[in-house]
N, C-alpha and C positions, 0 to 999 in steps of 0.2 A: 450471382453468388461470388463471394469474393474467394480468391485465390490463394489462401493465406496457408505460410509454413505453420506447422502444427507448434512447432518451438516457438517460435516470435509471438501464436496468439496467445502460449502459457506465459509469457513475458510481459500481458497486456492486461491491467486491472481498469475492471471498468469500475467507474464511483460512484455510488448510485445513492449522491444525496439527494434523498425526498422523506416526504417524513410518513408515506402511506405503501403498506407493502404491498396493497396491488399492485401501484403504479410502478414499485421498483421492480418488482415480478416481470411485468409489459414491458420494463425495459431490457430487461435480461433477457428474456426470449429473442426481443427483437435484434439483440446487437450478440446475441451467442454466436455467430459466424467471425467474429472480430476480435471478441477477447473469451480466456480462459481463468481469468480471477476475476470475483466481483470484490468493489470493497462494500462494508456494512460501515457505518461512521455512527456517529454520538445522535446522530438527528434521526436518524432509520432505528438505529435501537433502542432509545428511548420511545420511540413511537409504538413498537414493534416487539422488542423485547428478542429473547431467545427465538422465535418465531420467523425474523427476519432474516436469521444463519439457517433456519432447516430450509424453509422457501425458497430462497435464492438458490442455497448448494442443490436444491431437487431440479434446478434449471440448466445443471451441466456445469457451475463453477465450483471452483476452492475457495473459500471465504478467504476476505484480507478481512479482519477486524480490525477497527480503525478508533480504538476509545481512548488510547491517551493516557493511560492510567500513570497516577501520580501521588502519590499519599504515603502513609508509613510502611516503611516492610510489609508488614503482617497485614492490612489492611490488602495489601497489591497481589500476598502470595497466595492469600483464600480468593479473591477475586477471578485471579487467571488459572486457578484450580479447577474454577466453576467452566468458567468459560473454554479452558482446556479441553472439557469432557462436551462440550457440542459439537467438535471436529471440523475448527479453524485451520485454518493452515498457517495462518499469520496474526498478530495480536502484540498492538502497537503502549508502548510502556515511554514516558519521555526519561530520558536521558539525565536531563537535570536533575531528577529524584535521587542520583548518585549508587554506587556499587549495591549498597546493602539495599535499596529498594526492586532493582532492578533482579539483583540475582535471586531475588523472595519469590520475583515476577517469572524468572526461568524457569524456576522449580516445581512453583505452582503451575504452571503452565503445561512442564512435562508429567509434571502425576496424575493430573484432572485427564486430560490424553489416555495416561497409560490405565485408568483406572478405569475408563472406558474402552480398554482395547483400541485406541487409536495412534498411531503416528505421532509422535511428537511433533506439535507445529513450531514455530520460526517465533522466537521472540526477537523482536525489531524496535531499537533503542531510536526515540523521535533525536534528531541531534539540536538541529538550528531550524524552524518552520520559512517555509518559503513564503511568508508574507513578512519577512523580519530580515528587511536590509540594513541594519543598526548594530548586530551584534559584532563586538570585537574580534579579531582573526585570531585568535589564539582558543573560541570559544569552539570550534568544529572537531580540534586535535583533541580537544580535554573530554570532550563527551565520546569520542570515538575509542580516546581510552578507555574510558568508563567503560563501556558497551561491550571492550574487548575483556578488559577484568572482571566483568558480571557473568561471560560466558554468552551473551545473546549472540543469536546466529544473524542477526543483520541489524541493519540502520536504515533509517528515513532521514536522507537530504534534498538539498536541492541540485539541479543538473549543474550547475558553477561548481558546485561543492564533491561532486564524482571524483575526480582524478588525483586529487587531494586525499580525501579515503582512504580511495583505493590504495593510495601508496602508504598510510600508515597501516591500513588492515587489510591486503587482498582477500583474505577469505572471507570475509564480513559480503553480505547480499547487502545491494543497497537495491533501495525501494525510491523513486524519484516522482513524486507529485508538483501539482502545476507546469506541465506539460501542456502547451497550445503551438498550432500551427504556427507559420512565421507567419505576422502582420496578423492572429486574431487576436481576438480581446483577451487580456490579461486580467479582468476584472479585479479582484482583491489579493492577487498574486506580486509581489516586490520583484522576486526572483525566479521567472518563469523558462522554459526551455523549451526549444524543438524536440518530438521526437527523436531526430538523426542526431542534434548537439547531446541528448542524455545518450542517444547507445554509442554514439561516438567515445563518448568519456567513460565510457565502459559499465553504464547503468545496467541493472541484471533485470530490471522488473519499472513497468513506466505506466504511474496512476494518472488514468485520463478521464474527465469527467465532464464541466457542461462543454466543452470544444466539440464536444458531441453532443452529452445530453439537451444542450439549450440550442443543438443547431434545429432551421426547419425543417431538413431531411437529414436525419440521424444516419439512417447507412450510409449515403453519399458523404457523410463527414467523415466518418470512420471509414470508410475507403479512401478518399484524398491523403489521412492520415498513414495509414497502411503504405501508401505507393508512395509518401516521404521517406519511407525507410530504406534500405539498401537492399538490393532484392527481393522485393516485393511489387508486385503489380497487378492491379485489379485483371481477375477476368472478364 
């Protein structure tokens, strides 16, 4: 049984692309000692539908929803109204869709929530994707302002991209995907990170998925992982 601070595991989304919600189910069980968010992505929910937020959260996690949305205002803000009222806690909107898309995306987000009696969850502006080492440097500051004049309560960067951020938005959560061990496989990741390099740079939340899911023993990866962090060590 791993040893893990109750804070650090709420700071660990597991990302549970597959496209069959047993299997994502079997894995949430199995790795519930290691993380307290699971993410849902485009390929679970398409699969799966609404089905694959009640499932998973029945397994002890806070949903990260992970769709990306992108389209016209009004298309974004009945979207995440819907999806508001199944009780995400996170629900991911890209950044480049610009203020008026985003801030349709907050609102809907918070009324779908409140009209189901739930918590408003986190809308999380995608900034620069961490498979996209190409983008010009002036592209991270311009969608962070966006993010911050739409009112979102956080961002998705990559761990390079943390410190940077944080300095033009501290209050902003950032949300850090493609995360792998030092020396594992990077697979289709450009701009990949340590655990210890995202919370080093001051990451609030670190989406980890096959660095575990594709390893052949999933707890022992997820613990290696854990005892990379600072104060953490397997029992």
């Amino acid at each position: 049984m791993p040893d893990t601070k109750p804070d650090v595991r709420d700071r660990l989304a597991l990302a549970l692309d597959v496209d069959d919600v047993v299997q994502a189910a079997r894995l949430a069980r199995e790795l519930r000692d290691f993380f307290g968010i699971a993410k849902v992505g485009a390929e679970l929910y398409a699969a799966s539908g609404p089905d694959a937020v009640t499932t998973i959260a029945a397994c002890g996690y806070r949903i990260f929803l992970d769709l990306k949305l992108h389209d016209i205002p009004n298309q974004v803000g009945r979207t995440a109204r819907v999806l508001g009222a199944l009780g995400v806690s996170y629900l991911t909107m890209h950044a480049s869709g610009g203020v008026p898309m985003l801030r349709a995306g907050v609102e809907g987000l918070s009324e779908g929530a409140s009209r189901a009696g739930l918590d408003a969850p986190v809308a999380l502006a995608v900034t620069v994707l961490t498979s996209d080492d190409g983008a010009p440097a002036h592209v991270l500051g311009t969608r962070v302002a966006t993010a911050v004049e739409a009112r979102c309560g956080g961002i998705v960067c990559a761990a390079s991209d943390v410190r940077e951020a944080k300095q033009l938005a501290p209050s902003l959560l950032t949300v850090v995907p493609g995360i792998r061990l030092a020396g594992g496989e990077t697979h289709d990741q450009a701009r990949p990170g340590t655990p210890a390099e995202a919370f080093e740079a001051g990451a609030d939340v670190l989406v980890i998925g096959r660095a575990v899911t594709a390893a052949k023993d999933r707890s022992a990866a997820a613990a290696e992982l854990l005892a990379s962090l600072p104060g953490q060590r397997p029992r």
